[in-house]
C-alpha positions as CSV (number, residue, x, y, z in Angstrom):
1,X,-21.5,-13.1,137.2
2,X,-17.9,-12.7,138.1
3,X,-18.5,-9.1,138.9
4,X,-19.7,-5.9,138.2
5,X,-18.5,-2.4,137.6
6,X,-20.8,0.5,137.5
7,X,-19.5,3.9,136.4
8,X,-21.4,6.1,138.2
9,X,-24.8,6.5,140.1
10,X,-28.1,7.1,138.3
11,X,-29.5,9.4,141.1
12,X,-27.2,11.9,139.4
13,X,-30.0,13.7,137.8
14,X,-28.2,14.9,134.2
15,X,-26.6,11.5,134.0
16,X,-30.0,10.0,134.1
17,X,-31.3,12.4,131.6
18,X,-28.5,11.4,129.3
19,X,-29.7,7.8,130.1
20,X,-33.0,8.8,129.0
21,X,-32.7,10.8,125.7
22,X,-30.2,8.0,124.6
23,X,-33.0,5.2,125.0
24,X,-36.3,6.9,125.1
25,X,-35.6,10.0,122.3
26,X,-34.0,8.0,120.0
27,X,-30.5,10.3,120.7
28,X,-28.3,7.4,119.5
29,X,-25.2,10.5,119.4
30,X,-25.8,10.5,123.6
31,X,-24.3,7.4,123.6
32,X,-20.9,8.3,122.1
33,X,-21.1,10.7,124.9
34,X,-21.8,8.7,127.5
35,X,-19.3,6.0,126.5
36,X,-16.8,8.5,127.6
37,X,-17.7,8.1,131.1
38,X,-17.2,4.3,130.6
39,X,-13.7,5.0,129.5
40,X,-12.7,7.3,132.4
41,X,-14.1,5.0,134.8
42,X,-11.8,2.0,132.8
43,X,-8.7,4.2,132.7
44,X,-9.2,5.6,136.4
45,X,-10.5,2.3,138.0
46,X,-7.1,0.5,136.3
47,X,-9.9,-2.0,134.9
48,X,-8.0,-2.2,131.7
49,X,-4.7,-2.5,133.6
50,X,-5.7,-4.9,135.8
51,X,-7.8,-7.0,132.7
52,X,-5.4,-6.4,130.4
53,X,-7.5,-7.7,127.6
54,X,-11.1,-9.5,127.8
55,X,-11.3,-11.8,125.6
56,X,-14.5,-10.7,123.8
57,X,-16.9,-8.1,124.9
58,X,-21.0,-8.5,124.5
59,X,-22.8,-6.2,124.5
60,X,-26.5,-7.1,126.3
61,X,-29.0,-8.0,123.2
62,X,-32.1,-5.6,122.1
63,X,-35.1,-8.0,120.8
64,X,-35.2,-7.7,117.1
65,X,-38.7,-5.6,117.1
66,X,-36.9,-3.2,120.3
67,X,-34.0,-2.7,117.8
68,X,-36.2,-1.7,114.8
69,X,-38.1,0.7,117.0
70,X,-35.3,2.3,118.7
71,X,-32.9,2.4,115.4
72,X,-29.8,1.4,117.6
73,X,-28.8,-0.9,120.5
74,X,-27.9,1.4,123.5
75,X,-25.3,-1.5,124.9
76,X,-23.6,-1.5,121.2
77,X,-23.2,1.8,121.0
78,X,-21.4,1.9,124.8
79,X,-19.7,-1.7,123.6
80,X,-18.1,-0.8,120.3
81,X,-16.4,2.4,121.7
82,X,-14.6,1.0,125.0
83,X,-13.6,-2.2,122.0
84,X,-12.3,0.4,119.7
85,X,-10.3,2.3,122.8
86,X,-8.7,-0.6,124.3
87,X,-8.4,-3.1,121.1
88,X,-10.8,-5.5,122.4
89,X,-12.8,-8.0,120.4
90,X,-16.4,-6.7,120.0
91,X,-18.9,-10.1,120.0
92,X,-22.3,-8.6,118.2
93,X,-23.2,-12.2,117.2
94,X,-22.6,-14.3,120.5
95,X,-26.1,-13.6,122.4
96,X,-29.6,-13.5,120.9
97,X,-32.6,-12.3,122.7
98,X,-36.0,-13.8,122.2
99,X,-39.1,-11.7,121.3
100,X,-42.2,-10.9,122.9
101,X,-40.8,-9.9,126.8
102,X,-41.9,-7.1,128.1
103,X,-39.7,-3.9,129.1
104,X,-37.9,-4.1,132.6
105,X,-39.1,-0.6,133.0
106,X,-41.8,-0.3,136.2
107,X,-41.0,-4.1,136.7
108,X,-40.3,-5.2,140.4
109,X,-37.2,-7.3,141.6
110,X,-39.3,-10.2,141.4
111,X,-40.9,-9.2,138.1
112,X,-38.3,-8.4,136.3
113,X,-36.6,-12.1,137.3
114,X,-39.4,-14.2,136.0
115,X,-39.4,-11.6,133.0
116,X,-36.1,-12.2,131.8
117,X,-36.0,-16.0,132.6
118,X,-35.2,-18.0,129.1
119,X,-35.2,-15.1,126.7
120,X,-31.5,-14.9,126.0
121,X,-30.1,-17.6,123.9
122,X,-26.6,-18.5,122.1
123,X,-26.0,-17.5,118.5
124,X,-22.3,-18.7,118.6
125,X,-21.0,-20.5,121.3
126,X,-17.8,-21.6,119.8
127,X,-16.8,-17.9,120.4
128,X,-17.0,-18.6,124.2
129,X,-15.2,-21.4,124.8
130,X,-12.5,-20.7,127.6
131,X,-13.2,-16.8,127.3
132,X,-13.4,-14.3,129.8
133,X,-16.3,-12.1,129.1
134,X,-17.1,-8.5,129.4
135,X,-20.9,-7.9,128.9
136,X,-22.1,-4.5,128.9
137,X,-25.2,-2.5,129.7
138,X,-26.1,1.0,130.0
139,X,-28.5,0.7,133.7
140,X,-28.2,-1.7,136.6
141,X,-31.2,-2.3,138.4
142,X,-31.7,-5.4,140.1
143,X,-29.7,-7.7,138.2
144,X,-32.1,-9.8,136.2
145,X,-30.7,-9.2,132.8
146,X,-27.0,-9.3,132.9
147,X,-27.6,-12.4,135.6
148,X,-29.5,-14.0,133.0
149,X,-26.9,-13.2,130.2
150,X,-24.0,-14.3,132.6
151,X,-25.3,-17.7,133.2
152,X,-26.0,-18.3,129.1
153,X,-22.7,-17.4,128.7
154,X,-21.1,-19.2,131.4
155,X,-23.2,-22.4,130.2
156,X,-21.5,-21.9,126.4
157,X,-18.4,-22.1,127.7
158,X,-17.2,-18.8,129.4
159,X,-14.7,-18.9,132.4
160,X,-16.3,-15.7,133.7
161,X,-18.2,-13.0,132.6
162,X,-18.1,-9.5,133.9
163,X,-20.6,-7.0,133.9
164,X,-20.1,-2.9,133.1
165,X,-22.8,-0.7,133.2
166,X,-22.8,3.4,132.8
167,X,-25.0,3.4,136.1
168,X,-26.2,1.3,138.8
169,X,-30.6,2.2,140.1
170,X,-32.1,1.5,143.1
171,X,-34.5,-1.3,142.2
């Protein structure tokens, strides 16, 4: 990965309970919410300034069955509103994720590397060629799964690929 921006700290106890109600209660209107803490950071960091337009954003891939259960992707949600604020191409078809992994949740660092290893896969490379990426997800722990997307996308064809994520954990 290129690099990483985190918008704030999950410590921060009614961030994280955001975080939570968004993923665990099924509160897909959270995440409209908490995609306006992704914009401020943008607009205050000078993100968008400074990137003046990523080729394609990605948001990180639910498994089919996770997506089905949950109603929503979390990472679409936060993806499709800082596309729709700064006029940035929105790739929902780009990366895949394989079924049958296990959540991250109350995985170790070294867990959750062997965990994530393989399961993401290219839908539509041809999209990447040359690209700079933004991928985004709504919790950093250790790394595992936007490293893992990075390198998919790098090896399809991406120049870089930068990460943004809502909060960053300690793993």
């Amino acid at each position: 990965m290129s690099g990483l921006f985190v918008a704030s700290d999950y410590r921060q106890d009614l961030l994280k309970s955001a975080l939570k109600a968004f993923k665990y209660n099924f509160a897909s209107s959270v995440g409209y919410d908490l995609s306006e803490l992704l914009l401020i950071f943008l607009r205050q960091a000078s993100i968008a300034e400074r990137f003046s337009r990523f080729d394609l954003v990605i948001p990180v891939p639910l498994t089919k069955k996770r997506n089905l259960w949950r109603g929503f992707n979390q990472s679409e949600i936060l993806a499709g509103e800082v596309c729709a604020e700064f006029s940035w191409s929105l790739g929902l078809n780009v990366l895949g994720r394989k079924s049958n992994v296990r959540p991250q949740v109350g995985l170790n660092a070294k867990e959750r590397l062997a965990n994530v290893r393989g399961v993401f896969y290219l839908k539509n490379a041809n999209l990447l060629k040359g690209r700079i990426i933004l991928l985004i997800d709504d919790v950093f722990t250790t790394g595992a799964t936007m490293q893992e997307c990075a390198k998919i996308l790098k090896q399809g064809g991406a120049v870089s690929v930068w990460g943004l994520v809502l909060a960053k954990n300690q793993a």
